[in-house]
C-alpha positions in Angstrom: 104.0 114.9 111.3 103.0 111.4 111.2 102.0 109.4 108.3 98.1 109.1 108.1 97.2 105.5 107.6 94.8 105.0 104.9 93.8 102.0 102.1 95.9 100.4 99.6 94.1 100.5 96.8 93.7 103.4 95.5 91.3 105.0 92.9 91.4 108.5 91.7 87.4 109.9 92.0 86.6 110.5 88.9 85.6 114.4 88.0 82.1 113.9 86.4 80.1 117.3 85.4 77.8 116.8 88.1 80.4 117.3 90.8 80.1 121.2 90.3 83.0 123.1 92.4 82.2 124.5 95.8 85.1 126.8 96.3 83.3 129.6 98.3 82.1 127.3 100.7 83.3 126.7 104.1 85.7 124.1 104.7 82.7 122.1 106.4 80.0 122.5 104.2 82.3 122.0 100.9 83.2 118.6 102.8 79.4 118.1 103.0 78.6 118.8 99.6 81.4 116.8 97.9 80.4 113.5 100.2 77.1 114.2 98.9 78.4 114.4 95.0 81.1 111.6 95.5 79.7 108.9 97.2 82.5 107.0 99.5 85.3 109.2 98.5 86.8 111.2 101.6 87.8 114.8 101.5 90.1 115.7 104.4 91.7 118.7 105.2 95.6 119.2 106.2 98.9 121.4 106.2 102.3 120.7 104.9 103.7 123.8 106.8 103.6 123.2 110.5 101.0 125.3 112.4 100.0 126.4 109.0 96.7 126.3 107.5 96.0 126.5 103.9 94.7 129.3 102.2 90.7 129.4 101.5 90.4 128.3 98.0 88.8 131.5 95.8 87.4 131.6 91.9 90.4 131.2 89.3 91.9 134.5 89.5 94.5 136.0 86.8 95.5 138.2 89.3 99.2 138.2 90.3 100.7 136.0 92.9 103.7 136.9 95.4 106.1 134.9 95.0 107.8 132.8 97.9 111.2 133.3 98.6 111.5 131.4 101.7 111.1 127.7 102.4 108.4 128.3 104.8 106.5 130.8 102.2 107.3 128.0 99.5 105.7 125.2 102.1 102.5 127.6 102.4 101.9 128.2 98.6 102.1 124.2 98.2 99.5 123.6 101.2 97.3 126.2 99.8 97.8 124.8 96.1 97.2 121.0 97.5 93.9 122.3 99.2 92.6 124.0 96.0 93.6 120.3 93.8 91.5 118.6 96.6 88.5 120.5 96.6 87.8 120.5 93.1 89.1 124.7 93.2 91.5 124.8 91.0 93.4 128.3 89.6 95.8 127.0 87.4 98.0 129.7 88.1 101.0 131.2 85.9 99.3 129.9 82.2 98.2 133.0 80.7 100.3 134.7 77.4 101.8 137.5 79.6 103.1 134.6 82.4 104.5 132.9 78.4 105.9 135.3 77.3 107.9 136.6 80.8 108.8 133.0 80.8 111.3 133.2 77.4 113.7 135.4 78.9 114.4 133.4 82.3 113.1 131.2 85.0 112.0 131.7 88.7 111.0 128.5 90.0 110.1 128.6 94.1 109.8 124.9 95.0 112.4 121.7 93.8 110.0 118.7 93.7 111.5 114.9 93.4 108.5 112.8 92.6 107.8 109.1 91.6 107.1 108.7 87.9 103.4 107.5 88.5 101.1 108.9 86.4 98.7 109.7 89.0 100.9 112.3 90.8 102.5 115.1 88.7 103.6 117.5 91.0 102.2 120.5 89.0 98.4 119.4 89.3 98.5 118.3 93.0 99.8 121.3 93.9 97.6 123.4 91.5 100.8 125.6 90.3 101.8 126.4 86.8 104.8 127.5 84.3 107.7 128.5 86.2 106.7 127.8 89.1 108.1 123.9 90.4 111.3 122.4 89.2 110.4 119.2 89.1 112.6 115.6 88.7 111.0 112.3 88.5 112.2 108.6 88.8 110.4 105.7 90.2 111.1 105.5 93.8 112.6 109.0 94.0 115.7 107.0 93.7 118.7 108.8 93.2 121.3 108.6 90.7 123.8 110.9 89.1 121.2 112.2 86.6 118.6 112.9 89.4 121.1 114.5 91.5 122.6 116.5 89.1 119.5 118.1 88.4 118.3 118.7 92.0 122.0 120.7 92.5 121.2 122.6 89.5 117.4 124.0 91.0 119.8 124.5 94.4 123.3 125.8 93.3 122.5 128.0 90.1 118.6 129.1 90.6 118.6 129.3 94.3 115.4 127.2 94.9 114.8 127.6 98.8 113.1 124.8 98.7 113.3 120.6 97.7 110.9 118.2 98.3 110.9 114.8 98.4 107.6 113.8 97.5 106.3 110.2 98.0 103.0 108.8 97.6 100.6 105.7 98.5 100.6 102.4 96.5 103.6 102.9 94.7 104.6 100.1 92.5 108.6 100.4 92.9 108.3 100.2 96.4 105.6 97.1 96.0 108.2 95.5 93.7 111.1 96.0 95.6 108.9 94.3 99.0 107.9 92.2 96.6 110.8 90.4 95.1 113.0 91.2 98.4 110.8 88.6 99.8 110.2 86.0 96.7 114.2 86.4 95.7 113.4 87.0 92.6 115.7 88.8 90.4 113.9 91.7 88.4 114.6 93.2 84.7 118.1 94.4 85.2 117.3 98.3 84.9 114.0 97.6 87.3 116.7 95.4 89.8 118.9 98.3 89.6 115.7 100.9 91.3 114.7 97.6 94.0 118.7 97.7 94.7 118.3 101.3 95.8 114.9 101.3 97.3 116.0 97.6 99.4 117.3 99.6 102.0 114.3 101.2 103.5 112.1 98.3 103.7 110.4 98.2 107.1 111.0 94.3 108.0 108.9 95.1 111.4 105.9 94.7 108.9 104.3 92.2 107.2 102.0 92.3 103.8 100.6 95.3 102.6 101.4 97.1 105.6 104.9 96.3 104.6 105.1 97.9 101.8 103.3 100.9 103.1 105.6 101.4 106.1 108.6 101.4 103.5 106.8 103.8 101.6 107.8 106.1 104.2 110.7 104.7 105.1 111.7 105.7 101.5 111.0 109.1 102.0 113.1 109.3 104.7 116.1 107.8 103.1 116.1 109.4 100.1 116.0 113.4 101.8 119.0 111.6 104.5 121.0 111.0 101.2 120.0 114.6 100.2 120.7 116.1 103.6 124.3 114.5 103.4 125.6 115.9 99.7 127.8 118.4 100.9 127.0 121.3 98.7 122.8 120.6 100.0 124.1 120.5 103.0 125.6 123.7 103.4 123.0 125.2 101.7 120.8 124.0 104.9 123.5 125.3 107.2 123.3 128.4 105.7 119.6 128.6 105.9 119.1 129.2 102.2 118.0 125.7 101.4 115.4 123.2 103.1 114.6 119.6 102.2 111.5 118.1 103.4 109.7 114.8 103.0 106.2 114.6 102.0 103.8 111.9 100.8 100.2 112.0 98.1 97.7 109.8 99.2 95.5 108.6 95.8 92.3 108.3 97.9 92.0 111.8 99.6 94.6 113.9 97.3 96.6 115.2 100.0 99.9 116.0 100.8 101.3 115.7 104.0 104.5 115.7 105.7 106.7 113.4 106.3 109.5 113.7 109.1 
């Protein structure tokens, strides 16, 4: 799936009580009503599972939720959960005392997420899930270090997460810095150098300016689930059909995921 391209700068809209949710609207007339309600803000709709199409968002619902157990099912719940954080329908599944207290005695997770740290994209809101449900790992970049991969062959090796996503998103500042002081030759705070060192690689040079660092955005993405792909113990976890790792990207200005191949 190719990358949509969309603006740099990127504001959140902000959720005012005026902007009342829609969610047993049609796709089309929720779009109409939130254009209405949010003046210049773009609502657009979208799959991370090929040939899918995300659920029809619903009132919050305590009732109980089957669980994925495949990569594809794992894909679908995260499309659906995406759609429901983007139309203002949130559930916030898996927070009520009986989800708690199942909770102290082990852990299920369906879906290993590597995320940026930006604050503007925990995984667990944009993808309207709750306890239990993602594994999540976060360093700027998604760069990868002994830490980072440590913990992603932990969600793999010994909890059997069918699924690992490395999620990306628009206007990220280690990519920007990286681009940034690759083209300056500026040398960065040594921990920050160390992250530009790692993220140097994937910039797009076919590029220039903002659409630069946009490009290698992506091109990020990429790298980092190759890197993944090649660890021998994911990679036979792929071979085997047990274990899929996917690329995906948040856009700030619509709040969707989408893939990234």
């Amino acid at each position: 799936m190719n990358s949509d391209q969309v603006p740099h700068r990127a504001v959140r809209p902000e959720r005012t009580a005026s902007v009342a949710p829609v969610c047993g609207a049609t796709p089309r007339a929720r779009r109409s009503l939130l254009r209405a309600a949010l003046t210049g803000t773009a609502v657009l709709g979208g799959s991370l599972a090929v040939g899918a199409s995300p659920a029809a968002a619903g009132p919050r619902t305590a009732a109980p939720r089957k669980r994925p157990t495949t990569a594809e099912e794992a894909l679908g719940e995260l499309a659906a959960g995406n759609h429901r954080w983007r139309t203002f329908c949130e559930q916030h599944p898996d927070e009520t005392p009986a989800v708690r207290q199942s909770l102290t005695t082990g852990q299920h997770p369906f879906a290993l997420v590597l995320g940026c740290i930006d604050s503007r994209v925990p995984p667990e809101l944009v993808f309207d899930q709750g306890l239990g449900d993602l594994m999540t790992v976060r360093s700027a970049g998604q760069v990868l270090d002994e830490a980072v991969l440590g913990s992603l062959a932990y969600g793999v090796l010994e909890l059997g997460i069918p699924l690992l996503m490395v999620l990306g998103h628009q206007s990220c500042g280690a990519v920007k810095a990286t681009v940034q002081a690759d083209e300056s030759g500026e040398e960065l705070p040594a921990h920050i150098q160390y992250l530009a060192d790692r993220i140097s690689p994937a910039i797009d040079r076919s590029k220039e300016g903002d659409a630069r660092i946009d490009a290698t955005i992506d091109a990020n993405i990429r790298l980092v689930r190759s890197h993944l792909s090649a660890e021998p113990d994911l990679a036979a976890k792929v071979d085997s059909g047990a274990l899929a790792i996917v690329g995906a990207r948040y856009e700030l200005t619509t709040q969707r995921v989408h893939r990234i191949s």
